[in-house]
CHARMM-style PDB file with segment names, atoms N, HN, CA, C and O in Angstrom:
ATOM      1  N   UNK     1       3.226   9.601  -4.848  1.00  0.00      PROA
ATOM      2  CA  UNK     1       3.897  10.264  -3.740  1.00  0.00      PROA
ATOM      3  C   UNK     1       2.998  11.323  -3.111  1.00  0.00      PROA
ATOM      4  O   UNK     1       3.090  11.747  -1.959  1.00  0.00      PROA
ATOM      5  N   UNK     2       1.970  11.743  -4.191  1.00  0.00      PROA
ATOM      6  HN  UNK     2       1.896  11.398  -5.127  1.00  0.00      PROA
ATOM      7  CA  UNK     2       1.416  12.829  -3.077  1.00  0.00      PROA
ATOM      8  C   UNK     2       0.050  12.324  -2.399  1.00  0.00      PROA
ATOM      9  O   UNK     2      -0.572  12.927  -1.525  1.00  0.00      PROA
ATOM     10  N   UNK     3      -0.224  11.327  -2.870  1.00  0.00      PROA
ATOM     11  HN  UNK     3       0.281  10.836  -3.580  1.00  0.00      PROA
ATOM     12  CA  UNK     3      -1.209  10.441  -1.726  1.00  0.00      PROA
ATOM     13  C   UNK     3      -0.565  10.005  -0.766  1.00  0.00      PROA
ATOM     14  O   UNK     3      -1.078  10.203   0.335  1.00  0.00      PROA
ATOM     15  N   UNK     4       0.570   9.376  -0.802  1.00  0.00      PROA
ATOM     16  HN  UNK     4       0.986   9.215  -1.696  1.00  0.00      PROA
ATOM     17  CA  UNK     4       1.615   9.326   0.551  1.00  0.00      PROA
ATOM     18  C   UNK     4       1.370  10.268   1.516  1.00  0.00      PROA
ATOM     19  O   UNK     4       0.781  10.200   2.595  1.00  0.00      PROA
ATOM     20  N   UNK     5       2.243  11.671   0.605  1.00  0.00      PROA
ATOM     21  HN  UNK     5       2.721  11.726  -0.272  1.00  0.00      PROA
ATOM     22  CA  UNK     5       1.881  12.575   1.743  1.00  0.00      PROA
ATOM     23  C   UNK     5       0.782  13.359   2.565  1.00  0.00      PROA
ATOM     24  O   UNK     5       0.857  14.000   3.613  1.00  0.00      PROA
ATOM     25  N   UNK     6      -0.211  13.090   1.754  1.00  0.00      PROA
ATOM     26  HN  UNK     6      -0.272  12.569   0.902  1.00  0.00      PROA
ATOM     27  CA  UNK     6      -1.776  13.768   2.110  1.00  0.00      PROA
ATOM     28  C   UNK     6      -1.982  12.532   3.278  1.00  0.00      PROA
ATOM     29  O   UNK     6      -2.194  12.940   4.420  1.00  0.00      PROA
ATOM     30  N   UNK     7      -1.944  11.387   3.120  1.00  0.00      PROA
ATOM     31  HN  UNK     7      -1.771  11.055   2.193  1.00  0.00      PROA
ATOM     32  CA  UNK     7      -2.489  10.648   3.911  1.00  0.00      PROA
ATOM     33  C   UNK     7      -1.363  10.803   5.660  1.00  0.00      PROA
ATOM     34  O   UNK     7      -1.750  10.753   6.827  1.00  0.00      PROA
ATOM     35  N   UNK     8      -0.249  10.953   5.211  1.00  0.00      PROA
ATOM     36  HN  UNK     8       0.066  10.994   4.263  1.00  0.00      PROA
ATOM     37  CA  UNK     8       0.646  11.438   5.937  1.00  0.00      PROA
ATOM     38  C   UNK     8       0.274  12.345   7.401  1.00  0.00      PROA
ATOM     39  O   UNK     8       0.301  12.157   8.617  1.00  0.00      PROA
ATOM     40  N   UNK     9      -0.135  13.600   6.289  1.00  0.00      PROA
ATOM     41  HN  UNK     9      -0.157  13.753   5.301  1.00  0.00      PROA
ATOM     42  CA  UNK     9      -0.772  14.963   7.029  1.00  0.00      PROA
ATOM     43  C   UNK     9      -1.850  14.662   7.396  1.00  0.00      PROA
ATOM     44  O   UNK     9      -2.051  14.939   8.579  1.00  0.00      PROA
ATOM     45  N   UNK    10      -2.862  14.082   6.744  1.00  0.00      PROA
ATOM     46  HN  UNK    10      -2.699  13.858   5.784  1.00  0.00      PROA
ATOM     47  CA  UNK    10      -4.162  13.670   7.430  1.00  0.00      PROA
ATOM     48  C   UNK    10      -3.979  12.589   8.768  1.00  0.00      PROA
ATOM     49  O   UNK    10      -4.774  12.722   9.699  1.00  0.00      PROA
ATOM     50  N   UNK    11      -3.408  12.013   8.810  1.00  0.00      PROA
ATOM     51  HN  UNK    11      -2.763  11.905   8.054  1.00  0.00      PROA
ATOM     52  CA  UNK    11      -3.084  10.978   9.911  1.00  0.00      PROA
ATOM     53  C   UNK    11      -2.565  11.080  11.060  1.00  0.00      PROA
ATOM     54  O   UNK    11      -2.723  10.504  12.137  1.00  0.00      PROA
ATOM     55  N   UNK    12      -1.738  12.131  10.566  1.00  0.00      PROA
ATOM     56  HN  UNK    12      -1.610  12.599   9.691  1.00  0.00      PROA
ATOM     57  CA  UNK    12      -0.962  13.287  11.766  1.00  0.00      PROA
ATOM     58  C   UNK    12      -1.797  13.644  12.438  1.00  0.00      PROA
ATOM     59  O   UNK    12      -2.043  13.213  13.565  1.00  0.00      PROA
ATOM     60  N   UNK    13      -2.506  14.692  11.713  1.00  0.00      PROA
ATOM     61  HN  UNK    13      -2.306  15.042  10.798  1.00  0.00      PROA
ATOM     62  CA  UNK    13      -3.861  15.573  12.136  1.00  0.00      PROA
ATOM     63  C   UNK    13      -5.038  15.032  13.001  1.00  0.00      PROA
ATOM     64  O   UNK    13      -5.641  15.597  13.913  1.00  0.00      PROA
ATOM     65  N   UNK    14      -5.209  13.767  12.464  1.00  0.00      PROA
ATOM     66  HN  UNK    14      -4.719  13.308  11.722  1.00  0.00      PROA
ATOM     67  CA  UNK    14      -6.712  13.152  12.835  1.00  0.00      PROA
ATOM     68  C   UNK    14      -5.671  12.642  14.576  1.00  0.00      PROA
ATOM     69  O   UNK    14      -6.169  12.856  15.681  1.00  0.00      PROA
ATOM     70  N   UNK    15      -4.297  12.007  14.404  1.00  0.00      PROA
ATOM     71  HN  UNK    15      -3.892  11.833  13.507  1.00  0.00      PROA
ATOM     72  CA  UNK    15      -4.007  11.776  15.844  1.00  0.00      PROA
ATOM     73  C   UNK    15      -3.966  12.479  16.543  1.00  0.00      PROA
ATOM     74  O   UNK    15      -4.690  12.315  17.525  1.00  0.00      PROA
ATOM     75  N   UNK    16      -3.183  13.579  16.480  1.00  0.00      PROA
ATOM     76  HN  UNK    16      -2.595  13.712  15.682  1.00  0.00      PROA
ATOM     77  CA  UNK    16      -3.532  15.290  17.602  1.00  0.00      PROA
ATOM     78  C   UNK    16      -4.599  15.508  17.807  1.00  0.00      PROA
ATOM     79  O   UNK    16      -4.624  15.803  19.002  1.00  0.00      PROA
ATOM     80  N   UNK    17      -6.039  15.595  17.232  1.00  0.00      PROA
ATOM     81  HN  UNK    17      -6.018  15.356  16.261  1.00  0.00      PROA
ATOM     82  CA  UNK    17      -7.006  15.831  17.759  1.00  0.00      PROA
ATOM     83  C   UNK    17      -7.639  15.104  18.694  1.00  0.00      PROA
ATOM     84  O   UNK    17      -8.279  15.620  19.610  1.00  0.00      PROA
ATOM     85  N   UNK    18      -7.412  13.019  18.409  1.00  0.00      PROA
ATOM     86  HN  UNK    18      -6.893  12.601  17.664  1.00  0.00      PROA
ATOM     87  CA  UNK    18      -7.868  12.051  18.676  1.00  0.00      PROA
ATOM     88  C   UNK    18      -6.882  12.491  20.447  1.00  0.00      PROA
ATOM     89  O   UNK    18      -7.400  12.137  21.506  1.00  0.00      PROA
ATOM     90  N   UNK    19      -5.961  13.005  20.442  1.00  0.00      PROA
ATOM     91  HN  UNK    19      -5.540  13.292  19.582  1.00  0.00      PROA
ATOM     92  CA  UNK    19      -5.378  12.878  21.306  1.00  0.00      PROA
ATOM     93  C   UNK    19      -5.518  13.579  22.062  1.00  0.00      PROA
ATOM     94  O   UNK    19      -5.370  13.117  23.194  1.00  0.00      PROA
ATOM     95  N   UNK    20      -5.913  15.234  21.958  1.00  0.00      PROA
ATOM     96  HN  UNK    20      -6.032  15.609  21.039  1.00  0.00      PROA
ATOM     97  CA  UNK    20      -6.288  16.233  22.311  1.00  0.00      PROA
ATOM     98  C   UNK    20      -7.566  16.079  23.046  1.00  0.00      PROA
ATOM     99  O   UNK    20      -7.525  16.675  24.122  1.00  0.00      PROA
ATOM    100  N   UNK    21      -8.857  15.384  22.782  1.00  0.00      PROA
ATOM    101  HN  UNK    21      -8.891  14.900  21.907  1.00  0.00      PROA
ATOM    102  CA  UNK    21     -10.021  15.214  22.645  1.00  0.00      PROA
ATOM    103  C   UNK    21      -9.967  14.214  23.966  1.00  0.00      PROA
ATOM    104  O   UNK    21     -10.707  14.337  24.941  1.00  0.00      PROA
ATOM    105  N   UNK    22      -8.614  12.870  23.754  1.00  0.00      PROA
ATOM    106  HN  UNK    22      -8.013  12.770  22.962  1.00  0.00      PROA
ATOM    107  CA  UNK    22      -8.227  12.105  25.173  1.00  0.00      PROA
ATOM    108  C   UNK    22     -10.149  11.122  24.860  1.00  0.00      PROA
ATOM    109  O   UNK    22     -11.192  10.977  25.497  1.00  0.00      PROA
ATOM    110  N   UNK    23      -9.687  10.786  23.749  1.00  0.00      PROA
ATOM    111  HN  UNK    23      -8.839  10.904  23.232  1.00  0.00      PROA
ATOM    112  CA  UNK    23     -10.708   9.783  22.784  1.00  0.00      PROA
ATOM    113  C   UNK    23      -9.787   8.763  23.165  1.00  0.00      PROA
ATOM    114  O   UNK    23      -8.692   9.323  23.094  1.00  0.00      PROA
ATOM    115  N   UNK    24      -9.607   7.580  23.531  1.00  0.00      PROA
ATOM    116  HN  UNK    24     -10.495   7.125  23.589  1.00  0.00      PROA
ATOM    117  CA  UNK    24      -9.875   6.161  23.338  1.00  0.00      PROA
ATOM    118  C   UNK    24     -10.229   5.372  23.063  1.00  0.00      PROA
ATOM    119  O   UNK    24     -11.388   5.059  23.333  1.00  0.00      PROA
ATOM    120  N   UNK    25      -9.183   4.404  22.175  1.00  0.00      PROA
ATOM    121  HN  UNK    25      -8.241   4.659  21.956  1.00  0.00      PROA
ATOM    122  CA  UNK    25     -10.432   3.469  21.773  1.00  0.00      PROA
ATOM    123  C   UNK    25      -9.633   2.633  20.577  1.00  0.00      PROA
ATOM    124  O   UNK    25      -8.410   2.491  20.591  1.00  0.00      PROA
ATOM    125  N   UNK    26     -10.798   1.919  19.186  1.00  0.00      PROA
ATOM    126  HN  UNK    26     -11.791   2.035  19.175  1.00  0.00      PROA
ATOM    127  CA  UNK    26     -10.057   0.874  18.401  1.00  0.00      PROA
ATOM    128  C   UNK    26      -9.360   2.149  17.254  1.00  0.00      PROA
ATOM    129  O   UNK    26      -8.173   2.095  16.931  1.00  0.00      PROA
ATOM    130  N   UNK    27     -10.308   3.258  16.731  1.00  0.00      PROA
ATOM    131  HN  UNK    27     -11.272   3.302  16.994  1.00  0.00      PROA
ATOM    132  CA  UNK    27      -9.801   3.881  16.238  1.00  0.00      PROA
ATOM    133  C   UNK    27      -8.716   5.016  16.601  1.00  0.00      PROA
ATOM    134  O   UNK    27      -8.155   5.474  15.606  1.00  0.00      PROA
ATOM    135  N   UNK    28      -8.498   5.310  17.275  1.00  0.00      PROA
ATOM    136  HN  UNK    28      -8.954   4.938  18.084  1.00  0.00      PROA
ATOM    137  CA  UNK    28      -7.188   5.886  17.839  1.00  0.00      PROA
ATOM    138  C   UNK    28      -6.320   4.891  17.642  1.00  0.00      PROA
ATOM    139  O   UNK    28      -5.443   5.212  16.840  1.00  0.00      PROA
ATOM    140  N   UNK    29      -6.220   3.747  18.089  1.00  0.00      PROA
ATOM    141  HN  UNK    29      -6.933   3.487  18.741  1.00  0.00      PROA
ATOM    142  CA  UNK    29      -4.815   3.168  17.495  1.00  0.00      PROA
ATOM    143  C   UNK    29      -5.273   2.265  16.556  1.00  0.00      PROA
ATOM    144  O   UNK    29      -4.659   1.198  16.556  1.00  0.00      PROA
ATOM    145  N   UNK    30      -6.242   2.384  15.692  1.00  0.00      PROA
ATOM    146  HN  UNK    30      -6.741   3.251  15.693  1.00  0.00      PROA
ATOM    147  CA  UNK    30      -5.411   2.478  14.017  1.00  0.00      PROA
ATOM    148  C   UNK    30      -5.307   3.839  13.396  1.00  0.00      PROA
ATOM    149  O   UNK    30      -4.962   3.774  12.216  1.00  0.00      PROA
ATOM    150  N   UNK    31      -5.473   4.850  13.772  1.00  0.00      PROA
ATOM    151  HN  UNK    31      -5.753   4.904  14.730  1.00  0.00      PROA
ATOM    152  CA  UNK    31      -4.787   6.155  12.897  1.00  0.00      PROA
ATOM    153  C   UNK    31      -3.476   5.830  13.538  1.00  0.00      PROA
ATOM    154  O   UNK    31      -2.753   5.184  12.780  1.00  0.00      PROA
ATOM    155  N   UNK    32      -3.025   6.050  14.553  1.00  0.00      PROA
ATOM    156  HN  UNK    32      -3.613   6.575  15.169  1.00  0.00      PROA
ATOM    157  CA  UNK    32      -2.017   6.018  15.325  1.00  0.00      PROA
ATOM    158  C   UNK    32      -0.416   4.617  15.142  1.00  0.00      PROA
ATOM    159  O   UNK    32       0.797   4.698  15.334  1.00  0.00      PROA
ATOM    160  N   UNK    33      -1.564   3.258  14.589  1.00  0.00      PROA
ATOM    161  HN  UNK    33      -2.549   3.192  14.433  1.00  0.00      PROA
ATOM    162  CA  UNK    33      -0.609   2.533  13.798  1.00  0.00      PROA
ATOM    163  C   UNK    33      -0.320   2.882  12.021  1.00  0.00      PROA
ATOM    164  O   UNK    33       0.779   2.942  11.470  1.00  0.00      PROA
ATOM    165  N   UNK    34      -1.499   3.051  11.475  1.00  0.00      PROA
ATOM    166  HN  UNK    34      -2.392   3.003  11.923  1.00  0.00      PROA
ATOM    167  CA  UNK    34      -1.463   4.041  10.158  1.00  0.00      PROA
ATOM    168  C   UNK    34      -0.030   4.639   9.999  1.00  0.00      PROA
ATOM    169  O   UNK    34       0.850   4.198   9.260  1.00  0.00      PROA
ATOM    170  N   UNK    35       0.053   5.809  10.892  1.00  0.00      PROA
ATOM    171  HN  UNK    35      -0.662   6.168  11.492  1.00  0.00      PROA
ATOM    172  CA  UNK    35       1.009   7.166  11.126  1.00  0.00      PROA
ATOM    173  C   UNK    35       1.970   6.741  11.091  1.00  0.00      PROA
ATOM    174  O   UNK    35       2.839   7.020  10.265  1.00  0.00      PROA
ATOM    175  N   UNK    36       2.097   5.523  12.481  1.00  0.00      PROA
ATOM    176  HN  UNK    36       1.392   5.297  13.152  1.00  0.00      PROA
ATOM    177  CA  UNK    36       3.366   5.352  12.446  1.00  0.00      PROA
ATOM    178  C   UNK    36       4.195   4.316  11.267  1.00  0.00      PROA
ATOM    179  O   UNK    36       5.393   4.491  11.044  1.00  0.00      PROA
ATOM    180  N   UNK    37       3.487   3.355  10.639  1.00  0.00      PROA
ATOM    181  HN  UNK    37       2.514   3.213  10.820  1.00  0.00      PROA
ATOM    182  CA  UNK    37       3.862   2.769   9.612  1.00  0.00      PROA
ATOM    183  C   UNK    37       4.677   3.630   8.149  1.00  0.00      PROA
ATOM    184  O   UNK    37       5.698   3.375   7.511  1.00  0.00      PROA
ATOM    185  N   UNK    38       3.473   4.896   8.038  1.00  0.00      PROA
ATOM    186  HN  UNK    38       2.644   5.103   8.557  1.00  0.00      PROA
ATOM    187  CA  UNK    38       4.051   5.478   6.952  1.00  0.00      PROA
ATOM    188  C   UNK    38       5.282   6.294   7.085  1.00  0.00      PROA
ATOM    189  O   UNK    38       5.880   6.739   6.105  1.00  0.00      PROA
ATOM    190  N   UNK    39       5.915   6.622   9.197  1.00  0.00      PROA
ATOM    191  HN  UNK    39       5.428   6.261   9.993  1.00  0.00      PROA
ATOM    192  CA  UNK    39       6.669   7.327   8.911  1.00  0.00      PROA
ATOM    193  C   UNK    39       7.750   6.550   9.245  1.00  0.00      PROA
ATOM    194  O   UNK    39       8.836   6.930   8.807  1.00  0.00      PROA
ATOM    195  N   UNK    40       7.714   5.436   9.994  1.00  0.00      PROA
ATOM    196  HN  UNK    40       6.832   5.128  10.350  1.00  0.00      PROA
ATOM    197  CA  UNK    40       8.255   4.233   9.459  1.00  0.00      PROA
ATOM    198  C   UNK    40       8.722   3.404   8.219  1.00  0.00      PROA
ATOM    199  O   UNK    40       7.917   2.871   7.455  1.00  0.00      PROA
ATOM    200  N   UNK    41      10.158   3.328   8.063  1.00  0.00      PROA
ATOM    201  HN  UNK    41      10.812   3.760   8.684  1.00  0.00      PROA
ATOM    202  CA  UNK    41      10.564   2.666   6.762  1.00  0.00      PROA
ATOM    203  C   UNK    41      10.464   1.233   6.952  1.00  0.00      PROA
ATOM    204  O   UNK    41      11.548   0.658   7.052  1.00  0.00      PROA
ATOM    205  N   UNK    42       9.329   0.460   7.032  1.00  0.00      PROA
ATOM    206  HN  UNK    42       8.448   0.927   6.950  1.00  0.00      PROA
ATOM    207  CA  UNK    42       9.186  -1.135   7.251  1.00  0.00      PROA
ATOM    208  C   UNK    42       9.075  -1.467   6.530  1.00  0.00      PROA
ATOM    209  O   UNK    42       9.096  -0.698   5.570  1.00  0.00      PROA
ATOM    210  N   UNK    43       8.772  -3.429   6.197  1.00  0.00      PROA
ATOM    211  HN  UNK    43       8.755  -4.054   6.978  1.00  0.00      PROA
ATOM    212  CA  UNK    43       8.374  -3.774   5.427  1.00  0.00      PROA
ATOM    213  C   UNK    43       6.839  -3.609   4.973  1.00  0.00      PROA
ATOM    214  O   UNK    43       6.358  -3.460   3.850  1.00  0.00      PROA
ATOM    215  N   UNK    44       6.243  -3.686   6.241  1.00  0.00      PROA
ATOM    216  HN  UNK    44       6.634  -3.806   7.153  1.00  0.00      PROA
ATOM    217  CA  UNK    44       4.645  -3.728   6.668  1.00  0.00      PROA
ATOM    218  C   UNK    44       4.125  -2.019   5.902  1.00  0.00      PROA
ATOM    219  O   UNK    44       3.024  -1.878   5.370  1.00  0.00      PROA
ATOM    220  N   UNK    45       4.954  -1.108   5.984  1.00  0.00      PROA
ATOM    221  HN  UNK    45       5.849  -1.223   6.416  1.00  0.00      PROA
ATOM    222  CA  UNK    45       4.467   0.370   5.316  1.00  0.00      PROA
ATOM    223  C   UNK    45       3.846  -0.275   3.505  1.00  0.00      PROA
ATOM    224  O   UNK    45       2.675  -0.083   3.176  1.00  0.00      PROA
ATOM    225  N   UNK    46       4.816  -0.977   2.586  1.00  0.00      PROA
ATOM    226  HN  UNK    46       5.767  -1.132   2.854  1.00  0.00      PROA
ATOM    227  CA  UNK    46       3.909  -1.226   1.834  1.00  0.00      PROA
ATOM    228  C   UNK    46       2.703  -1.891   1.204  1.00  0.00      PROA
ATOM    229  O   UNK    46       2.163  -1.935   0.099  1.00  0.00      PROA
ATOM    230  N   UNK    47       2.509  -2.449   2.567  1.00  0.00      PROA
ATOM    231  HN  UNK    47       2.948  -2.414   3.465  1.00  0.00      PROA
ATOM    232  CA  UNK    47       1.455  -3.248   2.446  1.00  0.00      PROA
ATOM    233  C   UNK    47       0.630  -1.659   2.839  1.00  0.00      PROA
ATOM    234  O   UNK    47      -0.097  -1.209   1.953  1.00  0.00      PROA
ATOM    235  N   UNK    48       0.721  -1.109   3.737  1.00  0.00      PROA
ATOM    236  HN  UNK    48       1.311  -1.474   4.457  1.00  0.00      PROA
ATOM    237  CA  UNK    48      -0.462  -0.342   4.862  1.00  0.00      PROA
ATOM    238  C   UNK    48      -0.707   0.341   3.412  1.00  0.00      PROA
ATOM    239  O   UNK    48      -1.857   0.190   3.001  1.00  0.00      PROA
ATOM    240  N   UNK    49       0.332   1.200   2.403  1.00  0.00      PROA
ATOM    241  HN  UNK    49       1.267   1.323   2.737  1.00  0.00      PROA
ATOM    242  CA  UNK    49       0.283   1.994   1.305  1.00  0.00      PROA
ATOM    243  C   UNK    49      -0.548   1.217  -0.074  1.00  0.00      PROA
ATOM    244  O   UNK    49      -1.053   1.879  -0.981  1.00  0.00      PROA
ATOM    245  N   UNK    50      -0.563   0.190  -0.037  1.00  0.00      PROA
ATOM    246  HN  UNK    50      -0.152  -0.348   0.700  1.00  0.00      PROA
ATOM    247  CA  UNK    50      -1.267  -0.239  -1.197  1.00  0.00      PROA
ATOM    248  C   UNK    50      -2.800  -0.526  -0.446  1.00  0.00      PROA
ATOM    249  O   UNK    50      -3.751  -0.051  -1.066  1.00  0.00      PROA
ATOM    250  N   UNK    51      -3.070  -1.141   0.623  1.00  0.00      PROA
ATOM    251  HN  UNK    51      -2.297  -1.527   1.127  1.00  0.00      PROA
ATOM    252  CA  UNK    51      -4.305  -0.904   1.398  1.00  0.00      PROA
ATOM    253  C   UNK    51      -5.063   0.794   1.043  1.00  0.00      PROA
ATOM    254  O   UNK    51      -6.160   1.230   0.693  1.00  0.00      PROA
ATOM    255  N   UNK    52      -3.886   1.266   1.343  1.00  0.00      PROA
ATOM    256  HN  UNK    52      -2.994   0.912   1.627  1.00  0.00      PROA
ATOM    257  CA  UNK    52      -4.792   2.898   1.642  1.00  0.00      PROA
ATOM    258  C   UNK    52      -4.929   3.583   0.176  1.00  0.00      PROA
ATOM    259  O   UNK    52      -5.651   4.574   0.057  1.00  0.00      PROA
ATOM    260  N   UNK    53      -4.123   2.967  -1.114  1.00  0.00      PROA
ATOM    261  HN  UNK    53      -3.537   2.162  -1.017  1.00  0.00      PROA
ATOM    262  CA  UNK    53      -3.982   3.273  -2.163  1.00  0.00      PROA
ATOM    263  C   UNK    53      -5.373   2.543  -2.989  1.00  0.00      PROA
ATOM    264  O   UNK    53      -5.913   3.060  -3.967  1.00  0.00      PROA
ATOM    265  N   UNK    54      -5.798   1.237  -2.352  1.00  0.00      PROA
ATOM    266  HN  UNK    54      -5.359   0.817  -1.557  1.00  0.00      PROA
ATOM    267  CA  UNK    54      -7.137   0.601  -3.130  1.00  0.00      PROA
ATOM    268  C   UNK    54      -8.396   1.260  -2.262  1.00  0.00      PROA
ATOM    269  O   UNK    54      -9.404   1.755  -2.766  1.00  0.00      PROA
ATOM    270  N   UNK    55      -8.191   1.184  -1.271  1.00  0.00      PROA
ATOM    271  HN  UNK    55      -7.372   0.782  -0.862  1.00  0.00      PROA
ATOM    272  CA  UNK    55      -9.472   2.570  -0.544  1.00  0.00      PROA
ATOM    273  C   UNK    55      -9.660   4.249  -1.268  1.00  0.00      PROA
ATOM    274  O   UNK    55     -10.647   4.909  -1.594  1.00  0.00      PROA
ATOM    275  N   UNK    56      -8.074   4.514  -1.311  1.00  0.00      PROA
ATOM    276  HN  UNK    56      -7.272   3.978  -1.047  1.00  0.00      PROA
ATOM    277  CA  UNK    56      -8.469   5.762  -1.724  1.00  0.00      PROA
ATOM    278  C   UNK    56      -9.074   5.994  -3.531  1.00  0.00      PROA
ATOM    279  O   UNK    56      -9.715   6.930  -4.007  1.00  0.00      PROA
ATOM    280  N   UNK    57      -8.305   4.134  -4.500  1.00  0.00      PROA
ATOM    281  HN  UNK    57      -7.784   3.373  -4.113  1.00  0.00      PROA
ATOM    282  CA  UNK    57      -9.713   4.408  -5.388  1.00  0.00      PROA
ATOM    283  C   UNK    57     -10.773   3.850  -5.204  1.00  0.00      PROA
ATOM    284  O   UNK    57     -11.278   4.086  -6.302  1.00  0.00      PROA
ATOM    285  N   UNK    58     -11.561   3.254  -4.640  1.00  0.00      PROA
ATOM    286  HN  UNK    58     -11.150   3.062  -3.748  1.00  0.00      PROA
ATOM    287  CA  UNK    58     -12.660   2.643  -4.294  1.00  0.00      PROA
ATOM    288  C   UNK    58     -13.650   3.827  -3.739  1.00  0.00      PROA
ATOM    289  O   UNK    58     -14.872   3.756  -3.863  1.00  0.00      PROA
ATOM    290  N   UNK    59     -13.013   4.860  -3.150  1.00  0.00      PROA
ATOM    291  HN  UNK    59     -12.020   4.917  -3.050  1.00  0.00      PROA
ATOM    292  CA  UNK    59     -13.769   6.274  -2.943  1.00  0.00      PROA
ATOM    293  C   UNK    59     -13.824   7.025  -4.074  1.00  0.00      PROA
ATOM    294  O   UNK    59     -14.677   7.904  -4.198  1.00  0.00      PROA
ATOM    295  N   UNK    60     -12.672   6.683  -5.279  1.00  0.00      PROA
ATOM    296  HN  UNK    60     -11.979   5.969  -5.179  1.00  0.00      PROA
ATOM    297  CA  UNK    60     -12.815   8.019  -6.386  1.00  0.00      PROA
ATOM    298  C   UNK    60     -14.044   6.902  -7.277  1.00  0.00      PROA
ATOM    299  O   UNK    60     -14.971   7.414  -7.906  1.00  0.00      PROA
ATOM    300  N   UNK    61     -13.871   5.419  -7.205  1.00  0.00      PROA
ATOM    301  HN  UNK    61     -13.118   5.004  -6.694  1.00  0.00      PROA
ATOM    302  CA  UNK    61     -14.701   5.094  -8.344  1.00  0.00      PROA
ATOM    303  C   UNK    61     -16.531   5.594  -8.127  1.00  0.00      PROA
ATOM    304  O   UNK    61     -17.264   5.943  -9.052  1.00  0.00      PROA
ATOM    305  N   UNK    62     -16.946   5.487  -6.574  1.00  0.00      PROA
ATOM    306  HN  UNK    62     -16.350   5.204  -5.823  1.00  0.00      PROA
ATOM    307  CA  UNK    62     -17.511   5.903  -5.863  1.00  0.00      PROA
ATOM    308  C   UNK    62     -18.440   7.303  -6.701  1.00  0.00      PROA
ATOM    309  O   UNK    62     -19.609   7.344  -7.085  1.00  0.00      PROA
ATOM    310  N   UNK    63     -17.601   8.092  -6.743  1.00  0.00      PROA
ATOM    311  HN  UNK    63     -16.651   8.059  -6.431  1.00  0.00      PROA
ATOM    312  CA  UNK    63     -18.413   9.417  -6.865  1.00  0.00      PROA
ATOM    313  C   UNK    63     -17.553  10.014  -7.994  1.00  0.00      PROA
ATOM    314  OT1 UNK    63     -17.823  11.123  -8.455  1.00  0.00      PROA
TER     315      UNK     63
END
């Protein structure tokens, strides 16, 4: 749950700026589908959550 929510706040964050900044492009809407998936109760959120759950260990095995 608290990788949920970190990724949550980070996703938030990275879109306000992406948006602020008036950046366009492929990555703006995938933070922007990201965001909305997790704050979205879909089916598709647990897929996006186990995606972002094997990235986020593939970075801890990493270092």
């Amino acid at each position: 749950m608290t990788l949920t929510v970190s990724v949550v706040l980070l996703a938030g964050f990275l879109l306000a700026l992406l948006l602020k900044q008036r950046v366009l492009g492929v990555w703006a809407a995938v933070i922007a589908t990201v965001f909305g998936f997790y704050l979205a109760d879909t089916a598709a959120a647990d897929t996006v959550n186990e995606l972002v759950i094997g990235f986020a260990g593939a970075l801890n095995s990493l270092g």
